[in-house]
C-alpha positions in Angstrom: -13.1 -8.1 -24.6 -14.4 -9.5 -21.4 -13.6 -8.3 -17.9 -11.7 -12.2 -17.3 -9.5 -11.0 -20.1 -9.0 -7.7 -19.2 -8.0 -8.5 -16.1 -5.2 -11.5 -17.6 -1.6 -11.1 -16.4 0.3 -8.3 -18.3 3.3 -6.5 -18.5 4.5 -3.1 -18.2 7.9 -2.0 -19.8 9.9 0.5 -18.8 12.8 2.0 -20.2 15.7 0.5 -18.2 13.6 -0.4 -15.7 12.3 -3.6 -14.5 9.0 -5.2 -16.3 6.5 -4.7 -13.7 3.4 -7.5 -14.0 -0.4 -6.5 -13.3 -3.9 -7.1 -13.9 -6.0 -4.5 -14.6 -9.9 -3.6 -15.3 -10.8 -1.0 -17.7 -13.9 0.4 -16.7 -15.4 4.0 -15.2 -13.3 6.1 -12.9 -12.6 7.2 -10.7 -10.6 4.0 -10.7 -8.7 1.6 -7.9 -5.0 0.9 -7.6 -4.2 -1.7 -5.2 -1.0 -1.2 -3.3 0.1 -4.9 -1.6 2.4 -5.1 1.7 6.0 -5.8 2.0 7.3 -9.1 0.8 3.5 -9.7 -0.4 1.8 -9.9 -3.7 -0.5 -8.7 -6.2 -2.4 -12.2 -5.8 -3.3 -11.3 -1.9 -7.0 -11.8 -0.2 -7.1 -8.3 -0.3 -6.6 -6.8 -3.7 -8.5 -9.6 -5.0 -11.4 -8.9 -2.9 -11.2 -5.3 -4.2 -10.5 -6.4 -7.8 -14.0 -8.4 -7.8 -16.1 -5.6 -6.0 -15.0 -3.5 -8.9 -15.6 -6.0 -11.7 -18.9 -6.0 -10.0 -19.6 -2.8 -10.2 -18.3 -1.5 -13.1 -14.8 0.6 -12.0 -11.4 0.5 -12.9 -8.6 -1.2 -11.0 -5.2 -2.3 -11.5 -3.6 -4.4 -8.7 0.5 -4.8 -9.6 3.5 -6.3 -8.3 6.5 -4.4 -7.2 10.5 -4.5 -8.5 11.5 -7.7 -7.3 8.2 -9.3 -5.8 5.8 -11.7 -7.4 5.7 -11.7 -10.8 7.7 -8.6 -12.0 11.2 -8.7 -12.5 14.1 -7.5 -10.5 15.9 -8.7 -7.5 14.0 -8.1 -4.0 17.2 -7.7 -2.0 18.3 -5.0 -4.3 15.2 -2.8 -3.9 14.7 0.4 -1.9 11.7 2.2 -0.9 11.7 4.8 -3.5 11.9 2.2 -5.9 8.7 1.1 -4.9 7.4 4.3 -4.8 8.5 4.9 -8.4 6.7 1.7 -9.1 3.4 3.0 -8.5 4.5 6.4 -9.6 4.8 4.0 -13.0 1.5 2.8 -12.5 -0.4 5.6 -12.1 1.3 7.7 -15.0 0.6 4.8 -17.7 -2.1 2.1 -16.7 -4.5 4.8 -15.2 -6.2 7.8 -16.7 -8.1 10.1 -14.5 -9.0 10.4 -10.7 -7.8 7.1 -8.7 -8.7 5.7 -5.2 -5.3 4.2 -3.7 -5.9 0.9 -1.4 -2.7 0.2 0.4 -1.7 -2.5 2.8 1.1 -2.3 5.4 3.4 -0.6 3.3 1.4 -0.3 0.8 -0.1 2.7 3.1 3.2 4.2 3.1 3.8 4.4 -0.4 0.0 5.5 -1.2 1.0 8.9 1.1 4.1 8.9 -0.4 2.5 8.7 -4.3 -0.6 11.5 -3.3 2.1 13.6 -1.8 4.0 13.3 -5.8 0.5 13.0 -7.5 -1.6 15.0 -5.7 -3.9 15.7 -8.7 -4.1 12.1 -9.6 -5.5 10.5 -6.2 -9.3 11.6 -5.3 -8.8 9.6 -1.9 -7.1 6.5 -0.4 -8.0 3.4 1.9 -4.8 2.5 4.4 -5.1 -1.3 5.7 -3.0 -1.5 8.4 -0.6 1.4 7.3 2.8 1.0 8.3 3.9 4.3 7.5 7.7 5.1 8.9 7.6 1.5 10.6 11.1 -0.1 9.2 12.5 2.9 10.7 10.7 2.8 13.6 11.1 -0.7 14.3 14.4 -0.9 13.4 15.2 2.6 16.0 13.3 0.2 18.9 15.8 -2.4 18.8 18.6 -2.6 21.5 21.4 -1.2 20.5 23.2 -4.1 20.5 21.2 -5.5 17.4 21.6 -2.1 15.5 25.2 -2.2 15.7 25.3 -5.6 14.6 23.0 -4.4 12.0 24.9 -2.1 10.4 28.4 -4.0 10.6 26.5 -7.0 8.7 24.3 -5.0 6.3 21.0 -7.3 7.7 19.2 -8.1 10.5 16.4 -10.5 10.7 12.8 -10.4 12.0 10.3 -12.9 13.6 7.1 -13.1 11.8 4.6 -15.9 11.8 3.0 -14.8 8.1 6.7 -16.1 6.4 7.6 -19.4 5.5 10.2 -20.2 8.5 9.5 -17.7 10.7 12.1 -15.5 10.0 13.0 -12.8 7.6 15.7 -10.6 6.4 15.8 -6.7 6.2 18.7 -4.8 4.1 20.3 -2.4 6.8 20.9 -0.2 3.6 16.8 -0.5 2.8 15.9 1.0 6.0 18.5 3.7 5.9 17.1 4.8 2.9 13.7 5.0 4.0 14.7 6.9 6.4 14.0 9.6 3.5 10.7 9.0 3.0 9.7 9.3 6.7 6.2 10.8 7.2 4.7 11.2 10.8 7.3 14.1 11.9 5.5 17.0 10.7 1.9 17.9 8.5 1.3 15.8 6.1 0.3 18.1 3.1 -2.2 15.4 1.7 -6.2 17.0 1.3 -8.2 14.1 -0.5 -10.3 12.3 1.7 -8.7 9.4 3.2 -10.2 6.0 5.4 -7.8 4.3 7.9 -8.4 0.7 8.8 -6.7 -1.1 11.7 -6.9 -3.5 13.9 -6.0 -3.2 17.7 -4.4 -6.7 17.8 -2.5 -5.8 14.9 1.2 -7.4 16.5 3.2 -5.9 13.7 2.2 -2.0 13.0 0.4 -0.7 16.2 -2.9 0.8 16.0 -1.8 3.8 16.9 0.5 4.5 13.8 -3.1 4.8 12.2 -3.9 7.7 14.4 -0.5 9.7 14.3 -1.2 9.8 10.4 -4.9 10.8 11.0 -3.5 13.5 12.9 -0.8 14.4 10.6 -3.1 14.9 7.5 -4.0 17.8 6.2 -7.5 17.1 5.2 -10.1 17.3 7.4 -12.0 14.0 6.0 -10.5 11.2 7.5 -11.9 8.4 9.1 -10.5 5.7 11.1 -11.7 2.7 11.8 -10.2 0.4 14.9 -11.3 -3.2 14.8 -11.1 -4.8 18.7 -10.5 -8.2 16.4 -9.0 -9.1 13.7 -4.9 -8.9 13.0 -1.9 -7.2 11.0 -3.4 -8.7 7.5 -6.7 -8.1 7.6 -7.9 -11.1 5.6 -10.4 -13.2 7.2 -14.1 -12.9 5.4 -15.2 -9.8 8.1 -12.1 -8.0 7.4 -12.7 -8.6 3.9 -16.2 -7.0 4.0 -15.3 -3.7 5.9 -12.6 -3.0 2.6 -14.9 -3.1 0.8 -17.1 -1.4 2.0 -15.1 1.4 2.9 -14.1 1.6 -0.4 -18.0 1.2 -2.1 -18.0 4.4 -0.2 -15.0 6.5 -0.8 -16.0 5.6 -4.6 -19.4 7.4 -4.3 -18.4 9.8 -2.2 -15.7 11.1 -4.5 -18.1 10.6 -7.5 -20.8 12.7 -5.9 -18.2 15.7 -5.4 -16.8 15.2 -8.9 -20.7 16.0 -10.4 -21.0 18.6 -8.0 
């Protein structure tokens, strides 16, 4: 089988759980999981970027859609964070064997602290893009009270953003109560792999320096951040692009050079 076909749109059951759709390498580990950004998809700039550096070079990788987004099934509206958080749980535990680097995006850098922190054994290091790590809660907590009252009367609230088809989108009040429980930056974070931080510092959606506070919250001493004066919150233009993957060429030989040790 060829890597074109090993990387072909599957499916991963689950019992009474939403099929969740990926595309996956087989190849040497450690391996990649990519983790995409809220209301985003397996079938970003990104994780394809990181999909062909490892075709390239011989690793695994599994890029997936959560419950409810892209491809998979489920309804969006529905969804929670720990349901997203079980998705990659999911992943992990049966479309990846062995040591795994986690790339996550936005929220996707939330959930890859939040799936170390449950698989600690499983991740030999992680890459955060932009990580948003305890933003719904802190975005939603920076809004006048006014808005947060209406909020939680209506259920909703909505939010500018110029990467959305209209503008405009819609956040669950219930969603962001609920991650409210999977909030992060308060205290230690009792994560010890080595772990790179890329931002950038015109980055309109998740300030910069939510990068730092989680720098400074980790545990482990080997972690890197990376501040880019250009660039914004996606992180997809051809530079962008580049620095991934290159930061996560290294983090892969890195890790494999302590694994031989």
């Amino acid at each position: 089988m060829n890597n074109r076909e090993m990387s072909s749109l599957q499916f991963l059951t689950r019992l009474s759980l939403p099929r969740l759709a990926y595309h996956r390498i087989s190849a040497q580990n450690p391996g990649v999981v990519f983790l995409s950004g809220y209301m985003s998809s397996m079938n970003g700039e990104k994780a394809v970027a990181v999909e062909n550096f490892c075709r390239s070079a011989g690793y695994s990788f599994v890029r997936f859609d959560y419950t409810g987004c892209g491809g998979s099934e489920g309804v969006f509206k529905d969804c929670l964070l720990r349901d997203w958080k079980n998705d990659v749980l999911s992943v992990l535990d049966n479309l990846t064997t062995g040591p795994q680097i986690l790339v996550g995006s936005s929220m996707g850098g939330w959930l890859m602290l939040l799936a170390c922190l449950e698989r600690p054994e499983r991740v030999a290091g992680m890459v955060g893009i932009a990580t948003a790590a305890d933003h719904f809660v802190t975005a939603l907590n920076q809004l006048p009270s006014e808005v947060r009252m209406e909020a939680e009367k209506t259920g909703q609230y909505t939010r500018k953003s110029r990467y959305i088809e209209g503008g405009v989108y819609t956040i669950q009040y219930g969603f962001v109560k609920e991650a409210e429980e999977h909030c992060i930056l308060q205290s230690s974070i009792n994560i010890s792999c080595p772990v790179r931080l890329i931002h950038s510092m015109k980055d309109e959606v998740v300030p910069w320096q939510t990068s730092i506070k989680v720098a400074e919250q980790l545990a482990s001493d080997d972690v890197d951040v990376i501040l880019r004066k250009g660039g914004e919150h996606r992180m997809s233009q051809s530079d962008d692009l580049k620095l991934l993957v290159t930061v996560v060429e290294d983090l892969l030989h890195r890790v494999t050079r302590k694994e031989l040790k």
